[in-house]
Each structure stands twice: as C-alpha cells, then as structure tokens.
C-alpha positions in Angstrom: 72.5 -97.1 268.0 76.2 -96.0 267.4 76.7 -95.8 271.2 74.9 -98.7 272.3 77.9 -101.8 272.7 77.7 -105.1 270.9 76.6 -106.8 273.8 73.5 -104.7 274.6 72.8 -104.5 270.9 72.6 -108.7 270.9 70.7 -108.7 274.3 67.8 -106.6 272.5 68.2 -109.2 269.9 67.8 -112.1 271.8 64.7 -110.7 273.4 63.3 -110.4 270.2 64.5 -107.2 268.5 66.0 -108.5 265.1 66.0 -105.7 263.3 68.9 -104.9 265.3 70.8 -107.4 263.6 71.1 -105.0 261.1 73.8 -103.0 263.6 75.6 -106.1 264.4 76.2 -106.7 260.6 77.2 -103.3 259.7 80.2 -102.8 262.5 81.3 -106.5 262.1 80.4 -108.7 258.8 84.1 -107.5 257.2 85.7 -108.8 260.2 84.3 -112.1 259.8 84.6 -112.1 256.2 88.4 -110.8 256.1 89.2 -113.7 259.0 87.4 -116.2 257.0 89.3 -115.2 254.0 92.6 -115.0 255.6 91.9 -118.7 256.8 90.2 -119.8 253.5 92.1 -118.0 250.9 88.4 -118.4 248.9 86.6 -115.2 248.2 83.5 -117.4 247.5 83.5 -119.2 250.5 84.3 -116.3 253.0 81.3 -114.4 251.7 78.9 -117.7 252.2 80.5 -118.6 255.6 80.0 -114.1 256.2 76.3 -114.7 255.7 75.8 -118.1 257.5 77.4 -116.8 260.6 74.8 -114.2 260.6 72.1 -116.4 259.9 73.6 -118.1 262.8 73.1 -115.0 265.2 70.1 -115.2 264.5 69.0 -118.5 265.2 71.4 -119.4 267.9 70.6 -115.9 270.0 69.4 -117.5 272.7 72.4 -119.1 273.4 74.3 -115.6 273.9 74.6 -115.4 277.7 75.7 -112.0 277.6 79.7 -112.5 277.9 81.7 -110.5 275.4 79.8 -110.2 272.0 82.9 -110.5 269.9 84.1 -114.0 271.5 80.8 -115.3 270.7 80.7 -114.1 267.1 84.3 -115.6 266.6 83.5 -118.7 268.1 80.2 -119.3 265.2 82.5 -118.2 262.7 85.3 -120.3 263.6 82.9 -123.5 264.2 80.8 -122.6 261.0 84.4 -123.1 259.1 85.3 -126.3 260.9 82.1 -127.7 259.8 82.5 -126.3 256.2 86.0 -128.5 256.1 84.4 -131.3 258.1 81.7 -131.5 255.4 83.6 -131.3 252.1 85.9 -133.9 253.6 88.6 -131.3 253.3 91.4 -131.3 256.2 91.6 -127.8 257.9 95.2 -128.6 258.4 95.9 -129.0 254.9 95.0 -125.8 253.6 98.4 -124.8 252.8 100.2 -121.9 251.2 98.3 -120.1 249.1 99.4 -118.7 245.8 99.6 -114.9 245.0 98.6 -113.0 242.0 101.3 -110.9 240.9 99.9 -107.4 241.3 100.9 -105.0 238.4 101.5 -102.0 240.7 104.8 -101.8 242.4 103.4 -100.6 245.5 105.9 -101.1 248.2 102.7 -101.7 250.6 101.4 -103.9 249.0 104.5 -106.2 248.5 104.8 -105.9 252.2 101.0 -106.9 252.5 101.7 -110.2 250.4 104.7 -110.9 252.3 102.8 -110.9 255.2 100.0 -113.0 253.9 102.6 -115.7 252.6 104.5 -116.0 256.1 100.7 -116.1 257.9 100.1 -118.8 255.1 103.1 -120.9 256.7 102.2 -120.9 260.0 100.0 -123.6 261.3 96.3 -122.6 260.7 96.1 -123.2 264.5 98.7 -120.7 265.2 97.0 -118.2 262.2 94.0 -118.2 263.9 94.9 -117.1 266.9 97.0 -114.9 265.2 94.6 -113.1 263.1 91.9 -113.4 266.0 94.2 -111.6 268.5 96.3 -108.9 266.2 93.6 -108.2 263.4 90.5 -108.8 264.7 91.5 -107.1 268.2 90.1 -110.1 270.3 91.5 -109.9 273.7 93.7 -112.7 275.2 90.6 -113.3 278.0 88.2 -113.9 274.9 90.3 -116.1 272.8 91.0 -118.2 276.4 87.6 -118.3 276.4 86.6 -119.4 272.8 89.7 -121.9 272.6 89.1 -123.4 276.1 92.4 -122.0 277.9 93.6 -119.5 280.2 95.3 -116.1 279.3 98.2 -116.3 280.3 98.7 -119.4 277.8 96.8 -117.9 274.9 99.2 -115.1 275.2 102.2 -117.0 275.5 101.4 -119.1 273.0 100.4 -115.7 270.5 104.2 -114.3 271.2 105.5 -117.4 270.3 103.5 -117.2 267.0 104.3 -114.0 266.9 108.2 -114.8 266.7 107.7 -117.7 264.4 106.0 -115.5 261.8 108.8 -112.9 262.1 111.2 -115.7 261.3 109.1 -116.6 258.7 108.9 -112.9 257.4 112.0 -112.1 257.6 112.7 -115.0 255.5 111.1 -114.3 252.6 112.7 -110.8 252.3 
C-alpha cells in the first residue's frame, strides 16, 4: 500500500474499498489537523474538524473525479471549516491574533516557531491559508488554482506577495 499514490488509493475507495481509508488517514490526518489548527488556534476543534473531514471522504467519494487527491482533501477541509464558522455565527475573518503560552524552555527554535506563528496570525486568514496550503502542506500552485477557483500564475503571485508581507511582519517582531 506504501507505493500505491493517494489518488489510486481513493479510486479503490470510491469503488467500494473503505478499508482503504485507513491509508488515506495514516499519510494525511496530521496535515489536516495541523492546517486546521494553524487556522483555528483550537486544539479541540482541529481534531473534530480532523475526523469530520474523514467522515467526509467517506461519504462524499463519489464525488472524487480522480484529479489530484490532496486538492480534494483540502478543499473538504477548508469548506468543513467555513461551515463550522458559518454555523457558530463566528466571522472567519475575525479570528485574529492568537495568544501564546510562554514556553519555559529557552529553545531558540521554538521562539523562532512562535514568531512565526504570531506574524502568520497577522496576515489575513485568506492570505494564511494559502500560505500554509502552499509552503506547509506542499499543495502545488495548479491545486490551490484549482481549489480557490483561479489560475497559477495568480495563486503564485499572490503566495509571493504573502510571502513578503509575512517577512515584513516577521522581521517586525524580532
């Protein structure tokens, strides 16, 4: 199963073959919980939102029309936390920056980490999505045009523009 790709892993599951499903989860459920989280800044959420995705999978498989596996994923999860905010009457856009816990260690990684995290926090969670889609969940410019409805060359345009902002940003807060 290791060699077989996401996308003929999902075709065997949308003829039928859940138990592969099991595959799927393994290789991706902490990419869908870290993006959640990273959007979210709730533990709790991110791992209910994890599972619903893949509940999703499985009942929206038939819809899969065999494109790129990881675009399709995304494209629940993002929708599945749309719908989350659209039902709790809380504004996506409002999220704002989220607080830190000190950590006790002085680990120069990890101060770096939070710093990250706080300048992502700033950005527009437009602009972190595409972000964190395209530089830490590896989804190609050609997927992300296709999950936000746009072409590559302005998804990518518009991720270096991010890109600059949150260095700005970073650099900031040093």
């Amino acid at each position: 199963m290791e060699t077989l790709s996401d996308e003929l892993i999902m075709q065997q599951v949308t003829e039928g073959n859940l138990d592969l499903l099991k595959v799927l989860f393994d290789r991706h459920h902490k990419h869908v919980y870290n993006f959640l989280y990273k959007m979210s800044g709730d533990r709790m959420l991110s791992e209910d939102l994890t599972q619903d995705v893949f509940y999703k999978l499985i009942k929206y498989r038939n819809s899969y029309n065999n494109g790129s596996f990881m675009s399709w994923m995304f494209t629940i999860t993002r929708n599945s936390l749309k719908t989350y905010y659209r039902r709790t009457h809380k504004n996506h856009e409002d999220i704002g920056v989220l607080a830190y816990k000190a950590v006790e260690e002085e680990n120069e990684t990890m101060e770096n980490h939070a710093q990250l995290q706080h300048a992502l926090n700033q950005l527009d969670p437009a602009d972190r999505e595409l972000v964190l889609l395209n530089r830490f969940q590896e989804i190609r410019y050609e997927d992300l045009a296709e999950m936000m409805g746009s072409t590559p060359g302005a998804i990518k345009t518009k991720v270096c523009r991010i890109l600059k902002k949150l260095k700005h940003i970073y650099l900031e807060s040093l």
